[in-house]
Structure formats: C-alpha cells, structure tokens
C-alpha positions in Angstrom: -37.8 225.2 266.0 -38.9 223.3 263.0 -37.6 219.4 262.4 -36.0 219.3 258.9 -37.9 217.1 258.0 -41.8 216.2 257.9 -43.9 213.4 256.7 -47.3 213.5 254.6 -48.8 212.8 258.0 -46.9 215.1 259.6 -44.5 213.6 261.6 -41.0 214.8 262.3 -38.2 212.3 261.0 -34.5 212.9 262.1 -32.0 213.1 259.4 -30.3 210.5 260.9 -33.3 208.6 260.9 -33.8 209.7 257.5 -30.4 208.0 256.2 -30.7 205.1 257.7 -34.1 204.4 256.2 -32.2 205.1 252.8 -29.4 203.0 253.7 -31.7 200.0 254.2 -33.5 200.1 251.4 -30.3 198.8 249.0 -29.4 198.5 245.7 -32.1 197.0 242.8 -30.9 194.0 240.9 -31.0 196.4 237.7 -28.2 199.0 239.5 -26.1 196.2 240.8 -26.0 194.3 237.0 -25.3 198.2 235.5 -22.4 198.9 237.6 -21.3 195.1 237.3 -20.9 195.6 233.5 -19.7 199.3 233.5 -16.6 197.6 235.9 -16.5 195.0 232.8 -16.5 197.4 229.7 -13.6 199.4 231.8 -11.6 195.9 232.9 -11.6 194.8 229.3 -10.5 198.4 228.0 -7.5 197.8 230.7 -6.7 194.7 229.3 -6.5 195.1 225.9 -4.3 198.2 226.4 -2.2 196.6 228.8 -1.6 193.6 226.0 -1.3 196.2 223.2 1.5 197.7 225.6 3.3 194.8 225.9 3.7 193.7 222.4 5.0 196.9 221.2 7.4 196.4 224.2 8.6 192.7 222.6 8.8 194.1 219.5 10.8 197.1 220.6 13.2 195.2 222.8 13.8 192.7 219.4 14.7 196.1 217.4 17.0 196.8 219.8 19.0 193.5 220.2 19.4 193.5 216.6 20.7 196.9 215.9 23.1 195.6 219.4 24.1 192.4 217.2 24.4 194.3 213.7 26.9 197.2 215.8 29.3 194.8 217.1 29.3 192.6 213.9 30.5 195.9 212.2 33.0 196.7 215.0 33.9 192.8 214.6 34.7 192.9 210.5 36.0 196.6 211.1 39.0 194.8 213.6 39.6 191.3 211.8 38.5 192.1 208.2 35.7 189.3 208.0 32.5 188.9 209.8 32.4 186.2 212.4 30.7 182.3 211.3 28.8 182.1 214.5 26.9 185.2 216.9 28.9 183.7 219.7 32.0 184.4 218.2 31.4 188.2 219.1 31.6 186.6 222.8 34.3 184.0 222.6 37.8 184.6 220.9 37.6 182.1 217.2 40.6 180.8 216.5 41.5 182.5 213.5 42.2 185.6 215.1 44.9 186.3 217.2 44.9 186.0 221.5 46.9 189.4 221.3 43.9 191.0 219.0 40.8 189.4 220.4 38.5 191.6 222.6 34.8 190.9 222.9 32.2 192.6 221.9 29.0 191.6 223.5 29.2 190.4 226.9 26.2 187.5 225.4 24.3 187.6 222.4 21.2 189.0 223.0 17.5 187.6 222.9 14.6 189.1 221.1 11.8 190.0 222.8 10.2 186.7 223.2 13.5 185.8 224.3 14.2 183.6 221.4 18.0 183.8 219.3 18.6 185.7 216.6 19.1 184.2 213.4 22.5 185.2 211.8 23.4 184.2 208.6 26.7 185.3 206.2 26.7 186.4 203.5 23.3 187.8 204.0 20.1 187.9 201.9 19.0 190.2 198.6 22.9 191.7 198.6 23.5 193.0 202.1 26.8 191.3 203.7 24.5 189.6 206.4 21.4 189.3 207.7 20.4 189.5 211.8 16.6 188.4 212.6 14.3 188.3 214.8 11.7 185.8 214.1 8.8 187.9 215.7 5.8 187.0 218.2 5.3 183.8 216.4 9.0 182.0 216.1 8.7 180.7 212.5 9.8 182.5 208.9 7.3 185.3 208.5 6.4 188.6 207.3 6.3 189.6 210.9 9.9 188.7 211.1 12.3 191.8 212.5 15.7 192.3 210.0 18.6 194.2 210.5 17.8 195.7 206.6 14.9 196.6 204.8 14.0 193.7 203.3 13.4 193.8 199.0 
C-alpha cells in the first residue's frame, strides 16, 4: 500500500500530519488585514442601510400621525360644526360643546416620528381650513417639514 502522500525526499507524511503542519503555519499579516477590511466595507454597508431604514421608518410613522390628527379633526368639525382651538381638545370634552354630545376622538394626540407634537394651527395656511405638521428630523420650520396638504 502506498502512503498518500510523499516528500521530495521520499518520505511518507500522514494526512493528519499533513494538516497539522498547514494548520501551524497561520495566517500572513496581508490575509488577516484583507479579511479585516472586507468585515469593514460589509459592517459599514449594514450600517448605512440599517440608518436609511430607520429614517424612512420616522418619516413614515409622522405621515401617519398626521393623516390620524387630520381624520378626527374632520370627524370633530363634522359633529360640532367648528374645528377644535387646541389638538387636545380631540381628547378632552371643550366647554363649548355639550357633556351629552362630547365623545373623544383620539385616545392622545399623537407624536411624529421623532416623537415631537404636531403643530396645529386654524384656520390653516395658503386656503386650506387648517394645517397639521410635523416638523421633520430636524424640529425647526423647514422644507423637510411633513403637512397634512400639499403645500403651494
């Protein structure tokens, strides 16, 4: 029988003996630093798609909170003929409408997605009977800013 394997001077390795001689002799510096930045180019891929994620997430959750806002401040002026001074009058019965009347609409006035208020204001801006904003990712009066209309 044969040994699998033979050296230049003709003696018979095992393959076990064989492995282990790979196994020791490791990784060069250059192989370690190449799979040290292939594991960085794919953690900063990950990252930047995980915080992409997550803004269009905020964003999304502000839409919905004021579409929420802008439906029950319909249903509100639908039932007492007049839209309410304050967003927390959608939660709390004002005193210009009647105990017998009163239901509320939102169990609390929602936060955008940075968990900031809304701004309300009535009458509303370019027309519209009110506006309902969000003031975006950064919290101040922007073009970023999320409105319940498209704005003019």
């Amino acid at each position: 029988m044969n040994p699998p394997f033979v050296s230049r001077t003709g003696n018979a390795f095992r393959v076990g003996a064989l492995k282990e001689r790979m196994w020791q002799r490791g990784f060069t510096l250059i192989e370690i630093m190449v799979v040290v930045v292939i594991i960085g180019i794919l953690a900063t891929i990950v990252a930047v798609k995980a915080t992409d994620g997550y803004g269009k997430a905020q964003e999304a959750a502000s839409r919905a909170a004021v579409k929420e806002v802008s439906h029950a401040l319909e249903l509100f002026k639908l039932a007492h003929s007049r839209y309410p001074d304050r967003l927390d009058e959608l939660i709390f019965r004002p005193a210009y409408v009647e105990e017998r009347a009163w239901k509320p609409l939102l169990p609390e006035v929602p936060l955008d997605g940075w968990q900031r208020s809304l701004a309300y204001h009535v009458p509303g801006t370019d027309g519209f009977s009110f506006d309902v904003v969000s003031l975006g990712e950064d919290g101040i009066a922007s073009d970023d800013d999320l409105w319940n209309h498209a704005r003019r």
